[in-house]
GUVO-46202 format. One record per residue (C-alpha): x, y, z; residue number from 1. Coordinates in pm, whole numbers, plus 50000, padded with zeros to 5 digits. Example, Ala and Ser with C-alpha at 12.3 -4.5 7.8 and 13.67 -1.06 7.14 Angstrom:
residues 2
REC      u      v      w  num
REC  51230  49550  50780    1
REC  51367  49894  50714    2
end
This chain:
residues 284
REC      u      v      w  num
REC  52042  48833  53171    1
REC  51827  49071  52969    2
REC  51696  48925  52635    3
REC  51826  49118  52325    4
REC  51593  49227  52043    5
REC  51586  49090  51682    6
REC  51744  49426  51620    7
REC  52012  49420  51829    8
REC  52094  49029  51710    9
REC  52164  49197  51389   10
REC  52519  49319  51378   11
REC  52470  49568  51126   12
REC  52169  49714  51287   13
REC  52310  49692  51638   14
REC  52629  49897  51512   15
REC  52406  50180  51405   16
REC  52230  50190  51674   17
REC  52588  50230  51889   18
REC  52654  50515  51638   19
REC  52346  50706  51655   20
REC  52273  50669  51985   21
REC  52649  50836  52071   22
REC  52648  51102  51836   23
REC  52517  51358  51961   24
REC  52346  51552  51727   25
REC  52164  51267  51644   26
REC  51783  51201  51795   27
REC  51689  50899  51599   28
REC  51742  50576  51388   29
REC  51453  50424  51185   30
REC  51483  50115  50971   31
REC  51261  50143  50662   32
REC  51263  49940  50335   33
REC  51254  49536  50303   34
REC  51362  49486  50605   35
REC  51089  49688  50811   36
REC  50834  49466  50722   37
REC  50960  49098  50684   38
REC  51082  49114  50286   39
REC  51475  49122  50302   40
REC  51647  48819  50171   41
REC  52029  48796  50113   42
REC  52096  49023  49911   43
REC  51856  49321  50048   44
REC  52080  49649  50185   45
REC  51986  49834  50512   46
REC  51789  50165  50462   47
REC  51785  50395  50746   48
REC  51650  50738  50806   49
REC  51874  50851  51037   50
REC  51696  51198  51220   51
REC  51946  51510  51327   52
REC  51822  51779  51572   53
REC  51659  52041  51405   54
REC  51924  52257  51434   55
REC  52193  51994  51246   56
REC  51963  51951  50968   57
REC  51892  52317  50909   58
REC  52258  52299  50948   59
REC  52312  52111  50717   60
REC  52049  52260  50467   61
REC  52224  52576  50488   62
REC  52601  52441  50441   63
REC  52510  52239  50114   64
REC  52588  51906  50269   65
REC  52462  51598  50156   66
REC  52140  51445  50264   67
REC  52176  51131  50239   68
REC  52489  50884  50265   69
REC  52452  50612  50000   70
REC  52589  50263  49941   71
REC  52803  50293  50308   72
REC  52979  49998  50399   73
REC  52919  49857  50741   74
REC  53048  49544  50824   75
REC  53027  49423  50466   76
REC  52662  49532  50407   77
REC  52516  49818  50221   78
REC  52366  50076  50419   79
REC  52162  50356  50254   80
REC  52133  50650  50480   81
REC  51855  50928  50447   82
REC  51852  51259  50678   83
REC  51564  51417  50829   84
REC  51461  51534  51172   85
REC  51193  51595  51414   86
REC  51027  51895  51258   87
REC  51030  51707  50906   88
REC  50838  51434  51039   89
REC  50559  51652  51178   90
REC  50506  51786  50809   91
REC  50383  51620  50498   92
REC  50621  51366  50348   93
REC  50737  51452  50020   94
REC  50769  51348  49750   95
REC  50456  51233  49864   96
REC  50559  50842  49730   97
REC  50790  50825  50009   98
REC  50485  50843  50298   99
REC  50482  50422  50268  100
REC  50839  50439  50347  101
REC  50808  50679  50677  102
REC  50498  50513  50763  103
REC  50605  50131  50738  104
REC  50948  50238  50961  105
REC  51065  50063  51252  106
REC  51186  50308  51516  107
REC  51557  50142  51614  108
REC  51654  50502  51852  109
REC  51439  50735  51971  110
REC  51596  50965  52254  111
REC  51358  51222  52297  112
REC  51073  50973  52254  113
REC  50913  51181  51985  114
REC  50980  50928  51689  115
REC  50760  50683  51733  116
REC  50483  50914  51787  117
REC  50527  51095  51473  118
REC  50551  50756  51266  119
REC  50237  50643  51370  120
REC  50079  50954  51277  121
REC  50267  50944  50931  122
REC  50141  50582  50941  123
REC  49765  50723  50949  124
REC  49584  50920  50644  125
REC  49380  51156  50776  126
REC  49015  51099  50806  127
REC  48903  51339  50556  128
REC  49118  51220  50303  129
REC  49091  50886  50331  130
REC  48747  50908  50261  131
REC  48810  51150  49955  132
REC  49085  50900  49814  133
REC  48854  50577  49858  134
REC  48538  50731  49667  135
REC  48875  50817  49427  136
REC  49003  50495  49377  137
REC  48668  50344  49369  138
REC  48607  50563  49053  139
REC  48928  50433  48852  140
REC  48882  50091  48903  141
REC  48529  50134  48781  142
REC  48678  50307  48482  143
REC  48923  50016  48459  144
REC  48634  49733  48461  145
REC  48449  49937  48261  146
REC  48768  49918  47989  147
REC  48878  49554  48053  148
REC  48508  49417  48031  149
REC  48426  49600  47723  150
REC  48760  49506  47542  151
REC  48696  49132  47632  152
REC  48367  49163  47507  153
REC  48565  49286  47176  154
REC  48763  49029  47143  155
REC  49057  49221  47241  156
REC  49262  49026  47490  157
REC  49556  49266  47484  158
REC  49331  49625  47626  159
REC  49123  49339  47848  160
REC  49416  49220  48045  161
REC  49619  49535  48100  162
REC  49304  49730  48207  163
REC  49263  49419  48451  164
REC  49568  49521  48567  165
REC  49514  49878  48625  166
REC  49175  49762  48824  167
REC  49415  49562  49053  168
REC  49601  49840  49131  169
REC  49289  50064  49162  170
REC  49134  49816  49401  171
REC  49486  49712  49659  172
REC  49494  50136  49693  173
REC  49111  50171  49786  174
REC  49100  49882  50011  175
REC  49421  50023  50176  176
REC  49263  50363  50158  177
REC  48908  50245  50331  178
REC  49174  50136  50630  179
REC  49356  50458  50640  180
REC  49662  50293  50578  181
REC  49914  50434  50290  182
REC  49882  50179  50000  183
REC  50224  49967  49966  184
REC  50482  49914  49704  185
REC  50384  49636  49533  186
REC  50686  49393  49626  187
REC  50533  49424  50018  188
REC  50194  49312  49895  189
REC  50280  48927  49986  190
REC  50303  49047  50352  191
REC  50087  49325  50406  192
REC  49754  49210  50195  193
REC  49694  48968  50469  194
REC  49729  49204  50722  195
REC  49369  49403  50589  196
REC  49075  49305  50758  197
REC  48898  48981  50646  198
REC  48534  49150  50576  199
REC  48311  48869  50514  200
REC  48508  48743  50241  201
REC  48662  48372  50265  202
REC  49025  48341  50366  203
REC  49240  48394  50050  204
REC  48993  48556  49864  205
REC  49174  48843  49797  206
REC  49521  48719  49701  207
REC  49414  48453  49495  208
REC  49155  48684  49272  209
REC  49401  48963  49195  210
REC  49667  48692  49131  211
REC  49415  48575  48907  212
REC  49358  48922  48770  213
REC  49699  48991  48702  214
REC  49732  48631  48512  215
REC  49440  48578  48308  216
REC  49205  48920  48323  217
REC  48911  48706  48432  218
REC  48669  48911  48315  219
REC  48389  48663  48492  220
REC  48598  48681  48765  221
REC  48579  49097  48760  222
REC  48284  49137  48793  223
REC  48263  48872  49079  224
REC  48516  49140  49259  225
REC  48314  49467  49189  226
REC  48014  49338  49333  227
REC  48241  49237  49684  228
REC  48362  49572  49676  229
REC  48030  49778  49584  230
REC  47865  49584  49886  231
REC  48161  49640  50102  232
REC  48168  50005  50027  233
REC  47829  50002  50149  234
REC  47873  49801  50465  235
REC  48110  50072  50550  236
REC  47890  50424  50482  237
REC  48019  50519  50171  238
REC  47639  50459  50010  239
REC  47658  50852  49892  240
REC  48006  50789  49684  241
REC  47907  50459  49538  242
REC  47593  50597  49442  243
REC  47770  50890  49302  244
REC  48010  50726  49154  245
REC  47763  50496  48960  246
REC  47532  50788  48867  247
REC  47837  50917  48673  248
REC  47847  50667  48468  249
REC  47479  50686  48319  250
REC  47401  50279  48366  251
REC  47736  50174  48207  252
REC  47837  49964  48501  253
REC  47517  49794  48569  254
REC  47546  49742  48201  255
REC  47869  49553  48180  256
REC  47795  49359  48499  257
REC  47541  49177  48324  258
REC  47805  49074  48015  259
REC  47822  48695  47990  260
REC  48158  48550  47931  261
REC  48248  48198  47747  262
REC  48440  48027  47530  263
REC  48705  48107  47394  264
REC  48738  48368  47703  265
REC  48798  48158  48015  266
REC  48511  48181  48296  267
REC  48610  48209  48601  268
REC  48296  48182  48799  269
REC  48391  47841  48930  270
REC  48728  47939  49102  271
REC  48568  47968  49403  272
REC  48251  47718  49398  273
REC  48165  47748  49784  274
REC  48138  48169  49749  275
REC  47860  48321  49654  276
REC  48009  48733  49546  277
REC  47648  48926  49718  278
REC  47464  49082  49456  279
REC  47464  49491  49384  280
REC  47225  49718  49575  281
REC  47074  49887  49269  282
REC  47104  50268  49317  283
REC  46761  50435  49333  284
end
């Protein structure tokens, strides 16, 4: 007896897959949302792309029909149902928001054996622009620092801790970015933040400081995280944007880095007592 898949264990998933793989005009299923990547719980619905021929989906297109099928019933789940096809998935996703969704999909039917293909090149930002969008991010979450430390030095806890926000948003899309993976909604960031590569950083590292971040604004604790990233920007040849980047800012940054933080603002330098953050490489 052959084993059955976690997909086809699922009876709502398993009926779909009946359905799409009998129907015709129909060349694929792909499960996206919560449930591609571990984060459904009771309550979490089923979305699908479901992809048409080319010629049902022009079809369609032309006849004013609807292109997608929400809030279906199937065996007393919720099933949200988006339409695309083959030729769609070789283009540009947009809105361009929607390229986590493609990209995180788990192909459930693929006839023509085309699907899964053109996921995993969705999956993958191009080389050029991932290198364009992590000197990018790496400039906002400088600006962001650059905001939180100087409102903490103001006494201004309110501008300190949502511009430590921002700069944890800043940094989950560069680090994403330096990967060429499409940075994640944020409710996926449990699962997928371990799933970067470790660096040289100590296990954790990352999940506890942004939860940290995102708590307290840290400022100590910020500039303990640009220095990893600076030096990990370098590690990975992108000396000519950090450099850049810095020049821009006419010895700001180097200036805030050396802020000293203490009390009444916590200092978070101890949090991690056994890591030593490496020190900045000092642009020429």
């Amino acid at each position: 007896m052959s084993a059955t898949s976690p997909e086809e264990e699922d009876a709502v998933l398993a009926a779909l897959m009946v359905e799409a793989s009998s129907t015709p005009d129909t060349v694929g299923l792909v499960l996206t949302g919560s449930r591609s990547v571990g984060r459904a719980d009771v309550d979490s619905d089923y979305d699908v792309l479901w992809v048409l021929t080319d010629a049902e989906f022009e079809r369609r297109l032309q006849s004013g029909a609807p292109l997608s099928a929400k809030q279906q019933r199937r065996l007393g789940a919720t099933v949200d149902i988006l339409f695309t096809c083959q030729r769609r998935l070789a283009l540009p996703i947009q809105p361009a928001w929607q390229t986590f969704m493609y990209a995180s999909g788990r192909v459930l039917v693929d006839k023509t054996g085309a699907i899964g293909p053109a996921l995993r090149g969705l999956a993958t930002i191009p080389e050029a622009q991932a290198r364009a969008d992590v000197a990018g991010w790496f400039d906002a979450f400088l600006n962001a620092f650059y905001r939180s430390l100087k409102a903490w030095r103001r006494d201004d806890e309110l501008a300190g801790r949502v511009s430590a926000v921002d700069m944890v948003q800043h940094v989950i899309r560069l680090l994403f970015s330096l990967e060429r993976r499409w940075p994640p909604y944020p409710d996926y960031l449990s699962v997928l933040l371990p799933t970067l590569p470790p660096n040289d950083w100590p296990p954790e590292y990352l999940q506890r400081t942004l939860l940290e971040l995102v708590r307290a604004g840290a400022p100590s604790l910020q500039q303990e995280l640009e220095r990893r990233v600076e030096h990990l920007l370098r590690q990975r040849g992108f000396e000519t944007e950090v450099d850049r980047c810095l020049a821009g800012w006419g010895g700001e940054i180097q200036r805030v880095r050396r802020l000293v933080f203490t009390a009444p603002k916590v200092d978070h330098r101890g949090l991690y007592p056994d890591v030593d953050a490496p020190e900045p490489v000092t642009a020429p």
